[in-house]
ZAPA-410541 format. One record per residue: x, y, z of N, C-alpha, C, O in turn. Coordinates in steps of 0.2 Angstrom, whole numbers, plus 5000, padded with zeros to 4 digits. Example, Ala and Ser with C-alpha at 12.3 -4.5 7.8 and 13.67 -1.06 7.14 Angstrom:
506649725039506249785039506649845039507149835042;506449895035506849955036506450005039506750065040;
% end
This chain:
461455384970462155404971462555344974463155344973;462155304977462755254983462655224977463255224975;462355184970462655134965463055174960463055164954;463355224962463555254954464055214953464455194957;464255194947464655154941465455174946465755124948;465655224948466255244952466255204957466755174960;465555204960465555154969465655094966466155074969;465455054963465454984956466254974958466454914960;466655034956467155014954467655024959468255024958;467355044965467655064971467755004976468254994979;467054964976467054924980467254864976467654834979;467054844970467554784967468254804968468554754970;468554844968469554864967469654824976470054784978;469254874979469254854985469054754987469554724989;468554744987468554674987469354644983469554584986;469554654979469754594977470654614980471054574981;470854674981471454684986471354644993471754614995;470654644996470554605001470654525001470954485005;470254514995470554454993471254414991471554354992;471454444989472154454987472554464994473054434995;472354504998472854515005472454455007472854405008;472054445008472154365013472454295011472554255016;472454295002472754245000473454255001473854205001;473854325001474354325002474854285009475354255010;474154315014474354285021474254225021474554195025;473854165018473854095017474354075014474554025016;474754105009475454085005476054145003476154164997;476254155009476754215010477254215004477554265002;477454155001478254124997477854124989477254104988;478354144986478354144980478154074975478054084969;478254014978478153954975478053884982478253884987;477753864978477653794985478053764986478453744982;478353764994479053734995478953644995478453604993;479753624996479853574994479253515002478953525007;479453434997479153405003479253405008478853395012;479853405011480353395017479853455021479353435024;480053515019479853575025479153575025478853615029;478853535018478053565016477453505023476853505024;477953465026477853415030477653435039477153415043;478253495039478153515045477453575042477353595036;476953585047476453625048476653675053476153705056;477253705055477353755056477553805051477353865053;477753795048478153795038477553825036477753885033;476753815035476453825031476153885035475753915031;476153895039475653945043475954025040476454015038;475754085040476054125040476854135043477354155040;476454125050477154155053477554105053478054125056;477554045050478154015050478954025045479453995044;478654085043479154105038479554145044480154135043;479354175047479954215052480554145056481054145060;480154085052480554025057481154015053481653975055;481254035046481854015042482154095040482754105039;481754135040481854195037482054255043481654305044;482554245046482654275053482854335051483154345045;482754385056483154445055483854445053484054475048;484254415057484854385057485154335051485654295051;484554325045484954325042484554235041484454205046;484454195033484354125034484654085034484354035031;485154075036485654035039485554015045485453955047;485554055049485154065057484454035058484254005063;484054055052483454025053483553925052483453885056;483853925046483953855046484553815050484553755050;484853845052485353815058484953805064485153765069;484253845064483853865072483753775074483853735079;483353755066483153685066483553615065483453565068;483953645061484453615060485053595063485553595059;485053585070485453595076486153535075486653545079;486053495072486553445070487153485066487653495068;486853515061487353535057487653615059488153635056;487153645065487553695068488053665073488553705075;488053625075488453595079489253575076489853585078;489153545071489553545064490053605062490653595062;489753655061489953725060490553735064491153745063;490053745070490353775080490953745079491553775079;490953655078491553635079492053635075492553605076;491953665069492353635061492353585059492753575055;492053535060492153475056491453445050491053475046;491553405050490953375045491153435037491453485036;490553395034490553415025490553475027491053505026;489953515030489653615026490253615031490553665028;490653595035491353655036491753665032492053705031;491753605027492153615021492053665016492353705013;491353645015490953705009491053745011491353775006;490953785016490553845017490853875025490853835030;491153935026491253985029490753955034490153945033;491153935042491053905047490653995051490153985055;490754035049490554095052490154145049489854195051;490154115041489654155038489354105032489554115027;488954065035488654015032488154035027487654075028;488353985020487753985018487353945012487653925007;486553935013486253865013486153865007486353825003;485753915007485253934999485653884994485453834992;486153904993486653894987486653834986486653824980;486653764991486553714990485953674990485953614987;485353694993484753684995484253724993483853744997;484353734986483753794986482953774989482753714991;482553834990481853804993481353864988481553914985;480653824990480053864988480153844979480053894976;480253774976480453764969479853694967479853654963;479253704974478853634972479153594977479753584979;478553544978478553484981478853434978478853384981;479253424970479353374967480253384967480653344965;480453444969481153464969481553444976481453474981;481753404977482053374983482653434986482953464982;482653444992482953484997483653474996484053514995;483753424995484353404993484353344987484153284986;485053404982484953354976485453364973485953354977;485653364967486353364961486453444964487053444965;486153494965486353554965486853554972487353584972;486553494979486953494984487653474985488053494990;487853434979488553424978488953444973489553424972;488653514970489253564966489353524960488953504957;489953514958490253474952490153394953490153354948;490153374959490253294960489453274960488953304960;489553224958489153164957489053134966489553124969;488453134966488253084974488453024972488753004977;488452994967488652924967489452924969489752884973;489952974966490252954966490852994971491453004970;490252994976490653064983491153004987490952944987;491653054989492252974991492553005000493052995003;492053035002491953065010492653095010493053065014;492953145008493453175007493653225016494153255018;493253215018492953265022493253225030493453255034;493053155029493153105035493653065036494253085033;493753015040494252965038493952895034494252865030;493452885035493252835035493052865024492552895022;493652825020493652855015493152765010493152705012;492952805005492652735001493052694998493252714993;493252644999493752594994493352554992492752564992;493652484991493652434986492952414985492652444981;492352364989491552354987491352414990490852434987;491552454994491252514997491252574990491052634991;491452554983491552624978490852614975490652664972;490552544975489952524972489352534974488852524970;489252554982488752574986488352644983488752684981;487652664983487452724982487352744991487452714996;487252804990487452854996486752815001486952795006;486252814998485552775001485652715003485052695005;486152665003486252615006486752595012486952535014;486852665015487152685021486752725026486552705031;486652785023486452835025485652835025485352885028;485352785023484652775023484452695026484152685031;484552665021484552585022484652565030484252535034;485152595030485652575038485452585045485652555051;484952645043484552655049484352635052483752645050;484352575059483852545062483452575063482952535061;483152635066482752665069482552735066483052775066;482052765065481752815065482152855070482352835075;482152945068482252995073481953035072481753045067;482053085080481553155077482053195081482253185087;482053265077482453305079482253355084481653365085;482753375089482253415096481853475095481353495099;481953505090481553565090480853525088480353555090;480853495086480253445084480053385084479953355079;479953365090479753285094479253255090479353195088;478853285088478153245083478253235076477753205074;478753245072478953235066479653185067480153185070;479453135063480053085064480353085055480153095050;480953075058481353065052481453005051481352955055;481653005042481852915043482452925038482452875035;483052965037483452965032483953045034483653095035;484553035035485053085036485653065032485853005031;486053115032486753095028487353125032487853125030;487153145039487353175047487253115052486853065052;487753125055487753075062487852995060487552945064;488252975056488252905056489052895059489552925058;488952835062489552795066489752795060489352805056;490652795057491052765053491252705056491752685052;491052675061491352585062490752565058490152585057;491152505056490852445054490152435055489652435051;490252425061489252405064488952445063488352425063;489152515062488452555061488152535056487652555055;488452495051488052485042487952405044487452385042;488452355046488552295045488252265051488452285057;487852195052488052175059488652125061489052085058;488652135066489252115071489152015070488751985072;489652005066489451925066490051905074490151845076;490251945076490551895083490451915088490851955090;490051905090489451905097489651945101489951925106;489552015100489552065104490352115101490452175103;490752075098491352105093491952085100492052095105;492152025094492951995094493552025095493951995098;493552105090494052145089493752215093493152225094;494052235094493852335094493852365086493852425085;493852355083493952385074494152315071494552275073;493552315066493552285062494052265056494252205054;494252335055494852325049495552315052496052345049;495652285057496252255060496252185055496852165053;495752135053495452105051495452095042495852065038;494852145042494452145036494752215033495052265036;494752205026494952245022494052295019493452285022;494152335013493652365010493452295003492952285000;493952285003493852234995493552194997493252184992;493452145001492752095003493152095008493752115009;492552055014492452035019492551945020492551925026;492551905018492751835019493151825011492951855007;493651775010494251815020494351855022494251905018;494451865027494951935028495551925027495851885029;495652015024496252015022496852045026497352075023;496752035033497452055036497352005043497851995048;496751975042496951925045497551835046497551795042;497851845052498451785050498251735056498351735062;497651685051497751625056498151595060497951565066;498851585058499351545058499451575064499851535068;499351625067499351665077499251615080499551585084;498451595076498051575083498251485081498451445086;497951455074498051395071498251395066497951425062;498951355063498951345058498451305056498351245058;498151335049497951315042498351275038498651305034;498451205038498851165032498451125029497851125030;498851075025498451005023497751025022497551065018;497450965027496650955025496451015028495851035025;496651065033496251115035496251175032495951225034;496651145024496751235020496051245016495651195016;495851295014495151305013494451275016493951275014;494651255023494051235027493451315026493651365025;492951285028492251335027492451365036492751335041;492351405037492551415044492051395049492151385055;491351375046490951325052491151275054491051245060;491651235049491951195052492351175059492451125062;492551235060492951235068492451265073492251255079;492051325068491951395074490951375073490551365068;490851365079490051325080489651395080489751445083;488951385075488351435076487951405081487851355083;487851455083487051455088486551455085486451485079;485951425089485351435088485251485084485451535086;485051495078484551555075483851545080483551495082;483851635080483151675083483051715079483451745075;482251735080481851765074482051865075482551885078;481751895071482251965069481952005077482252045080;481251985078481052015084481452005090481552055094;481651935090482051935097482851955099483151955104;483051985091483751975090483852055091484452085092;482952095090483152175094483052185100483152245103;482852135103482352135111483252125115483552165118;483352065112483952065116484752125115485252135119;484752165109485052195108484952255112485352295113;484252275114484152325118484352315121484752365123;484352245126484352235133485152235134485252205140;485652255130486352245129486752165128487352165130;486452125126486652075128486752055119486452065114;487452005120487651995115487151955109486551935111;487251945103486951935097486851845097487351805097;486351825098486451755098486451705093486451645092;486251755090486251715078486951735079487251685075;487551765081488151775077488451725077488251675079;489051745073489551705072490151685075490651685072;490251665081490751685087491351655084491351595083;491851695084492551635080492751625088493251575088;492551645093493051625099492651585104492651585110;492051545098491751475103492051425098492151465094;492351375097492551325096492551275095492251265101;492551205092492351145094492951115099492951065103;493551155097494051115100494651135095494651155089;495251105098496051135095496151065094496451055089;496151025098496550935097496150905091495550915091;496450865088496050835082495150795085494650795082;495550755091494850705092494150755094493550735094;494350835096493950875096493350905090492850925090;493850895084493350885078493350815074492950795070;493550805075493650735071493550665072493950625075;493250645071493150555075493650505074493550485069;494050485077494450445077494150385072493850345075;494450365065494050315063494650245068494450185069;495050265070495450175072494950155078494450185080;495150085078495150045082495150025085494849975087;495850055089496250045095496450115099496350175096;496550115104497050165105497650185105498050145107;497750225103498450225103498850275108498550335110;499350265110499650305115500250375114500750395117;499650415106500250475105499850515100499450485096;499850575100499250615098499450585088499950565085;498750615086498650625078499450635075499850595073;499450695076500150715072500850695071501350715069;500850605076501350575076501450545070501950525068;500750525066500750495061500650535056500950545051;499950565057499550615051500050675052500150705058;500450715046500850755048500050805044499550785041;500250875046499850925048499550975037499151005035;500250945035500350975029500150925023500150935017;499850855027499450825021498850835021498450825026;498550855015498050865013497350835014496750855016;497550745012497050695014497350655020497250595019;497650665023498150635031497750545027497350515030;498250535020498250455022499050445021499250385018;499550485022500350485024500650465028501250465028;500150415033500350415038500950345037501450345041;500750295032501150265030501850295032502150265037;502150335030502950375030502950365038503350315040;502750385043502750405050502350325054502550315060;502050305051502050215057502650175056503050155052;502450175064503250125067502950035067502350015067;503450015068502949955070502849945076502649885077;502949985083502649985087502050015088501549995091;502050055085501150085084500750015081500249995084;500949995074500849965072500549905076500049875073;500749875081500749825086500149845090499749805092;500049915091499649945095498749905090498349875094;498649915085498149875084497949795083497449765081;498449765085498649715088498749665083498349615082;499449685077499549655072500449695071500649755069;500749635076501549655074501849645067501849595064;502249705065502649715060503349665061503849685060;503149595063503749565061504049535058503549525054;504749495053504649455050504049395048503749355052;503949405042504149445034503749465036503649405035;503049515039502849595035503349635038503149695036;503849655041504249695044504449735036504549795036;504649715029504649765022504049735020503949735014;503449725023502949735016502749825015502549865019;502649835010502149895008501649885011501249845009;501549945017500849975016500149955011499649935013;500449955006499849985002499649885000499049864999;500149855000500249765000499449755004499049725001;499249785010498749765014498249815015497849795019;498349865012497849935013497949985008498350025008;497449945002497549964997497150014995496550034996;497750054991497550154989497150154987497050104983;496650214988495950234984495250204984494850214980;495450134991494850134994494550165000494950185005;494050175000493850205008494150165014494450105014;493950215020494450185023494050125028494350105033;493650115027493150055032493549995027493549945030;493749995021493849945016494549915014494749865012;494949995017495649975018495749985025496350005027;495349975029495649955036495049925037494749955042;494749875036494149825040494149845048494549865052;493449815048493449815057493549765060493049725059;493949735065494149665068493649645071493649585073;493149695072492549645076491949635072491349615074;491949645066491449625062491649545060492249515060;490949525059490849465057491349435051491149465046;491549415051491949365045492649405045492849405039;492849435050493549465049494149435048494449415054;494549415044495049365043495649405042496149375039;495949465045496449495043496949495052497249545054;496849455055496849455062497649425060497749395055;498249445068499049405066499049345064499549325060;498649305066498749225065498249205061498049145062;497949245056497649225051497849255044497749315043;498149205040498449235034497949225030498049265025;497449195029497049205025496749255023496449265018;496649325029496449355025496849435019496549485017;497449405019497849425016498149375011497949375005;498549335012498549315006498049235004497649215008;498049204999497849184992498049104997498649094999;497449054999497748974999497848934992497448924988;498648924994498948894989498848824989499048784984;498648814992498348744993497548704992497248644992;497248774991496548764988496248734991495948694988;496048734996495548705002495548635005495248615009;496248615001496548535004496548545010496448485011;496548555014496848565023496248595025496448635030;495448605023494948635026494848575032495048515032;494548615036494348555043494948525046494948525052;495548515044496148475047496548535049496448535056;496848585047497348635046497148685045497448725041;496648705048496548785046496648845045496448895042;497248825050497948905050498348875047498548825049;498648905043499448925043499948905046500448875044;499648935053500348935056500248855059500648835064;499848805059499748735061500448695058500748655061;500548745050501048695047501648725046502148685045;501548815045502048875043502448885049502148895054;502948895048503348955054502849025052502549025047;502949065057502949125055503249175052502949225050;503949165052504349205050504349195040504549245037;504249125036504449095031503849025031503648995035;503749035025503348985022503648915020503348865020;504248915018504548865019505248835021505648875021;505448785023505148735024504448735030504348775034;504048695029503348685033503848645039504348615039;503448665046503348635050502948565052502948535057;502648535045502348475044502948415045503448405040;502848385052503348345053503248245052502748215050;503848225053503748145050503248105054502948055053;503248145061502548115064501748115063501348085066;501848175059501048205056501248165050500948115052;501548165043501248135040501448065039501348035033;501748035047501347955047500747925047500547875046;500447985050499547975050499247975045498647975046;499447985040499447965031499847915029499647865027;500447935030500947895025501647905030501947965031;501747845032502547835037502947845031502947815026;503547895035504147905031504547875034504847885039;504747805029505547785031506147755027506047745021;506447745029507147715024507247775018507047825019;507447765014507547805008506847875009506947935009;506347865010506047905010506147975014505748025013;506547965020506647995024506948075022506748135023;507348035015507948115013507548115006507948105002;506948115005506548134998506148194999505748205003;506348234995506148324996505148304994504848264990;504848344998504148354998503648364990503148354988;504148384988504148394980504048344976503548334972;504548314977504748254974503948214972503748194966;503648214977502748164976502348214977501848194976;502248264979501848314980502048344972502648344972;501648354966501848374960501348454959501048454964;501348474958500848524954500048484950500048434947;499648524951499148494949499348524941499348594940;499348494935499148534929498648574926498648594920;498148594929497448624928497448694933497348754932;497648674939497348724943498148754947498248814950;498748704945499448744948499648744954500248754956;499148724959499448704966499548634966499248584963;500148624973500348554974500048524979499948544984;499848464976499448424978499548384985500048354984;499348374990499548354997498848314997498948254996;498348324999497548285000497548264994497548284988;497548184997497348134994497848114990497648064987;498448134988499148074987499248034987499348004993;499147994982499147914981499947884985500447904985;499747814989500447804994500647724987501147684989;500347734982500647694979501447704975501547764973;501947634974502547654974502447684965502747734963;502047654963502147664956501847754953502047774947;501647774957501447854958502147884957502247924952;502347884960503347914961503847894957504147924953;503847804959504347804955504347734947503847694947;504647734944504647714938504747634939504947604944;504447594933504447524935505247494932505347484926;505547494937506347464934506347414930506847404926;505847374930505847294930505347284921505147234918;505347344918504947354912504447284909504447244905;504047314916503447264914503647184917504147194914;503747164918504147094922503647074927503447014925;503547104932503147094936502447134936502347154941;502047144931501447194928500847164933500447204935;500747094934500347054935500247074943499747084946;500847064944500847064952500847114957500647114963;501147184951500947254953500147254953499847254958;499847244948499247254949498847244952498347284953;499047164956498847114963498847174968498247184971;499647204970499847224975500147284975499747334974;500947294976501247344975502047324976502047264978;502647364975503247344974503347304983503847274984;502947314987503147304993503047214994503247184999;502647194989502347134988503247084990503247024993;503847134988504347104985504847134989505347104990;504847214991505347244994505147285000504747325000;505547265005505447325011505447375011505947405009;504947415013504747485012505147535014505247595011;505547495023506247555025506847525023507247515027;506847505017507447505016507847545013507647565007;508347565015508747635010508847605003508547634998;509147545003509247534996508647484992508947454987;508147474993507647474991507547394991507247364987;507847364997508247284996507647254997507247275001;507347174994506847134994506747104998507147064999;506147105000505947035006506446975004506546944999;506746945012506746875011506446835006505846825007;506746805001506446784995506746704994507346694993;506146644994506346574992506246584986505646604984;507046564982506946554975506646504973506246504968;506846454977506546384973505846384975505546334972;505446424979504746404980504546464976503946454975;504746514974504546564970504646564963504246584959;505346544961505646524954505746474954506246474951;505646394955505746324954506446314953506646264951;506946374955507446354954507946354961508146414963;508146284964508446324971509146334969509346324963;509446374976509746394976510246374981510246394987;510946314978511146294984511946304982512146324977;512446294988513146294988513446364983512946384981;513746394982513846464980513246494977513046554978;513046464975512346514971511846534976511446574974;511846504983511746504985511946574990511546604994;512546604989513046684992513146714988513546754989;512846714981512846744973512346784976511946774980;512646854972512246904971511846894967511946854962;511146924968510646914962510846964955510546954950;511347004954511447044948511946994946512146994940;512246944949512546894945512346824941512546784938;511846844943511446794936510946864934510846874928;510646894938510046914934510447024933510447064938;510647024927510947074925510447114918509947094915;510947174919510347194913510347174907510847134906;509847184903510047174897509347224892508847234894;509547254887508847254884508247234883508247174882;507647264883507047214883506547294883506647344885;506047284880505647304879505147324884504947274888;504947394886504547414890503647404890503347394885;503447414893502647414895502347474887502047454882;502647504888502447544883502747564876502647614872;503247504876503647494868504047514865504247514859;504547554872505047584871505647524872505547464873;506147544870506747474873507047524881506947584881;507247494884507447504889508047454892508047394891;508547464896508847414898508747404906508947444909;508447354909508447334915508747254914508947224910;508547224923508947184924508147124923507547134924;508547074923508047034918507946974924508446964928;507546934925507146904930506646854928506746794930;506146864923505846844922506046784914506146824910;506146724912506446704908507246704910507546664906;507546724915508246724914508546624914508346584917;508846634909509246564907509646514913510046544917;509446454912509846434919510446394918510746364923;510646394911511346344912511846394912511846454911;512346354914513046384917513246434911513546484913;513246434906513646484900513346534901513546594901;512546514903512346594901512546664908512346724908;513046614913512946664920514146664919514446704921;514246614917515046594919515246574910515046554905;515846614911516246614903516446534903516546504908;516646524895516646454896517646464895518046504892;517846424901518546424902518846394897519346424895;518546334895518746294892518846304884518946254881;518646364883518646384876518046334870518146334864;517446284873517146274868517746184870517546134868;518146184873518546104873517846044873517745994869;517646064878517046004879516246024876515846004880;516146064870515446084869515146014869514745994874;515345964865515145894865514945874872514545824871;514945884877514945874883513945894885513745944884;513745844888513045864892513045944895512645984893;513445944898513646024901514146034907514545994910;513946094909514746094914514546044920515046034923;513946024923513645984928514245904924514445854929;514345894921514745844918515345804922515445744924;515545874923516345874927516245924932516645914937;515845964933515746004939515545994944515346044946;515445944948514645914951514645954958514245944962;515145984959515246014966514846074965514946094959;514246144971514146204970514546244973514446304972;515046214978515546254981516046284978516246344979;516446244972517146254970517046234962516846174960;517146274959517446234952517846194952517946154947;518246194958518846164956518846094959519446074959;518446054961518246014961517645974956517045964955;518245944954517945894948517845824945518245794944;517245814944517345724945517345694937516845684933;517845684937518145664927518445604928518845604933;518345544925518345474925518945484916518745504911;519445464918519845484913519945444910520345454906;519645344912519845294911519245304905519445304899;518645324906518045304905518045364899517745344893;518245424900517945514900518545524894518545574892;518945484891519645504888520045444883519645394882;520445444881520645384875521145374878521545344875;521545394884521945394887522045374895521945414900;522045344896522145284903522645284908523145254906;522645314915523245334916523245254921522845214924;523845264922524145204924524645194925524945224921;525045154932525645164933525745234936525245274939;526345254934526645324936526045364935525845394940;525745374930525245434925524745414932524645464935;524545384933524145374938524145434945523745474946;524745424946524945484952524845544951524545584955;524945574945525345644940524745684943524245664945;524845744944524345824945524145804937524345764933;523445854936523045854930523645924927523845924921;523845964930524146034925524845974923525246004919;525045924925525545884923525745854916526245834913;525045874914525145854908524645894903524645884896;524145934907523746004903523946064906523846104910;524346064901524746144901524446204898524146204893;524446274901524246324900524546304890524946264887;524146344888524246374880524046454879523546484879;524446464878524446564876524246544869524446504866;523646614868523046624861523346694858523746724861;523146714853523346754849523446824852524046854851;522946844857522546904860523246884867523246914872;523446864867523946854874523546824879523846824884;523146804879522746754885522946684884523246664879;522846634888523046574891522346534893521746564894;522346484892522146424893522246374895522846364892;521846314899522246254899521946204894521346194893;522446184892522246134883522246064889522646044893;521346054885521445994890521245934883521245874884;521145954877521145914870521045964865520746014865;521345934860521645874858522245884859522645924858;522445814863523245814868523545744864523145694863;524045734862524345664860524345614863524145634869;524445574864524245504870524945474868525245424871;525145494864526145454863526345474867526145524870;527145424870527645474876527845544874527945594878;528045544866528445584865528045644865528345704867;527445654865527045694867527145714873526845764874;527345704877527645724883528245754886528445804889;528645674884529445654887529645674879529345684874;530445684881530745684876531245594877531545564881;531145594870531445514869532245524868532345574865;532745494869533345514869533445444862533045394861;534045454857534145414851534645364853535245384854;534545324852535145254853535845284852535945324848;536345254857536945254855537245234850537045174849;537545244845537845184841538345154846538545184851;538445084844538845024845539445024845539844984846;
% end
């Protein structure tokens, strides 16, 4: 009786309702909840269902835990106050649960028609714009969290992700690059559409930005600190003390130029950068426009006559650097110093005057190159300047070299034949060769007048009674003659000059006495022509005697007028009859 086929079927029906009720109580929920709640192990127990599933209703159970977002409610603010009836809330709708561990708590069902990517915090102020549209919700709301939390009704389960409670400043997502925050709010500053630059920042408050400072990198002015490792950078953030990796814009190198910038001059000067470097040039080399020549002096090279118009750029030439267009005056071989022209301009003189004259200004004024300061007592100690030579331009014997173009001064031959032309076309060749024209003429004389000269021991021919106060161009006159080099030429002739009387005195006498030895005949006097010794008893066919004896010589040689209207005295052929003189009167008749 106790196995009958009914007991069989009594106690299997039974066992397996038992089994079934105890599995029921191990899995109260119709499907395995998600992983969020499937985490908490209150959740899983039986009685954990009375923790979501309250009398009052499941709203209440999940607000019980969810104490953030009932506080949201209470207050009206935040997103579910906008969804959802702040008094009669409800979750399910958004959140379904008991859908599997692979259905996230929150998903595309949580945001209705909107796309998570593309939610615009409608709800807040802090709205999404310009780089902030590109953001996924998880790089705020996840990413951003320095730290793990755990919510109070459950201290042992930590969180690492919420879309509740986050600052809308800046810092909560970003860090603070000005050491400890420069501003109270960021977007006084910074716009959403990037972060460098900023777009409501106006430097020109604090400094203006021009010239070379437009596009500077901003380390250039605002100095970084030591970087420190990430562990130390939260130790000290704990301990509230400012960030000391940031970017502090309000440490400085400095406001005045020498505070960032090195001074490259060489001198000091007595007036800030901006007197010269205006502020709006980009490469501050302008300064050109704005130097005076007293600043100028200040490196100790006066702008006076003549650089007072030179150009700039004549001496500090564009678009080299600037060690190259401003040399350094203490380096070794610096030639660009005030009283050294060499090393600006070009020696025109080619190294004539190395070791004697080394400057310039030995021979130069400084205001003009020429005339030279080189005086007639300097260059006596070469070559004395005197007589004629005194008013002869420097030119005149200093010539140009034809090869190289500069005029030559070293080593200028002091011979006369260098300068001036041989007058005398070869005449003296023999004795130039010997000597030099001085052999023969005074050196200071203005008109080039010749040493005291014995003719007769020089030319065998003396010189006595008027030829003696003769000019030498009175016998030695020019004439044609052939030069050294076979040109004709007219000079005054000397050498060969003819010694009888016709060739220096016109013959007066018309040719009367060619017959005659010569005028020494009747002349014998050097004083006077007019003393003459003629023997007329002897010299003549005619014999004065008696009366004729006494007579003047014009007494009976009378001028004769000649065709040309000139006059002579006819001293033959004369008649030697009386009637040739007297007139004969004709007998009376009886």
């Amino acid at each position: 009786m106790l196995w009958h086929p009914r007991t069989h079927l009594f106690v299997g029906t039974t066992l397996v309702f038992l089994v079934c009720w105890q599995l029921s109580l191990r899995a109260p929920v119709p499907g395995r909840m998600s992983h969020t709640h499937a985490a908490v192990e209150l959740l899983t127990r039986p009685e954990g269902c009375a923790t979501c599933h309250t009398e009052t209703g499941l709203a209440d159970g999940c607000l019980s835990c969810h104490e953030e977002i009932s506080a949201q409610l209470q207050d009206r603010r935040g997103y579910h106050a906008t969804l959802t009836d702040p008094d009669n809330p409800t979750c399910g709708s958004c959140h379904p649960e008991h859908l599997g561990e692979g259905f996230p708590i929150t998903s595309r069902l949580s945001w209705g028609a909107q796309v998570a990517a593309a939610f615009r915090h409608p709800h807040v102020e802090f709205a999404l714009k310009g780089d902030h549209t590109e953001l996924t919700c998880d790089q705020c709301h996840v990413d951003h969290r320095e730290e793990s939390f755990q919510l109070p009704q459950f201290p042992d389960r930590t969180r690492h992700q919420t879309f509740l409670g986050l600052d809308q400043t800046c810092s909560s997502c970003h860090d603070d690059p000005h050491s400890g925050g420069h501003v109270e709010k960021c977007g006084s500053c910074h716009g959403q559409n990037h972060f460098d630059p900023p777009e409501f920042f106006d430097h020109a408050e604090h400094f203006a930005l021009a010239g070379g400072h437009d596009n500077l990198d901003c380390a250039s002015c605002h100095t970084f600190p030591a970087p420190v490792s990430e562990s130390q950078r939260r130790d000290r953030l704990k301990a509230g003390r400012a960030r000391s990796d940031a970017f502090p814009f309000d440490t400085l190198r400095g406001r005045s130029c020498v505070e960032c910038h090195q001074a490259p001059h060489r001198a000091e000067f007595d007036v800030t950068c901006d007197v010269c470097h205006p502020g709006d040039d980009p490469h501050w080399t302008n300064a050109a426009e704005t130097m005076t020549p007293e600043l100028h002096a200040q490196v100790g090279f006066r702008l006076d006559d003549p650089h007072s118009d030179v150009a700039c750029s004549k001496c500090h030439t564009p678009g080299l650097p600037f060690a190259k267009r401003h040399p350094n005056p203490s380096a070794v071989g610096y030639r660009r110093f005030e009283d050294t022209c060499s090393g600006c301009h070009e020696d025109v003189h080619k190294g004539q005057f190395a070791g004697r004259y080394d400057r310039c200004l030995d021979c130069h004024e400084r205001q003009r190159f020429a005339p030279s300061t080189f005086g007639h007592d300097a260059h006596a100690k070469e070559f004395a300047l005197v007589g004629a030579h005194l008013g002869v331009a420097c030119s005149s014997c200093h010539e140009r070299s034809s090869e190289s173009g500069e005029r030559r001064f070293s080593g200028t031959t002091h011979s006369c034949q260098q300068c001036h032309d041989d007058p005398h076309a070869g005449q003296f060749a023999a004795k130039l060769a010997a000597g030099d024209c001085t052999s023969c003429h005074r050196p200071e004389s203005d008109t080039f007048e010749i040493e005291p000269f014995d003719h007769a021991a020089r030319t065998g021919v003396p010189l006595t009674g008027a030829h003696a106060r003769a000019d030498c161009r009175g016998c030695h006159f020019s004439v044609p003659m052939q030069a050294a080099d076979g040109s004709e030429v007219v000079a005054q002739r000397f050498v060969g000059t003819p010694q009888a009387c016709a060739s220096c005195h016109e013959d007066n006498h018309r040719g009367q006495f060619a017959d005659y030895a010569g005028c020494e005949s009747c002349h014998t006097s050097d004083e006077t022509w007019l003393s003459v010794d003629f023997d007329h008893e002897r010299q003549s066919r005619f014999k004065l005697t008696g009366a004729h004896a006494k007579l003047l010589c014009s007494s009976c040689h009378l001028p004769t007028s000649q065709e040309d209207g000139s006059e002579f005295i006819q001293y033959k052929p004369l008649g030697i009859e009386c009637r040739s003189c007297h007139e004969v009167e004709a007998p009376k008749p009886r």
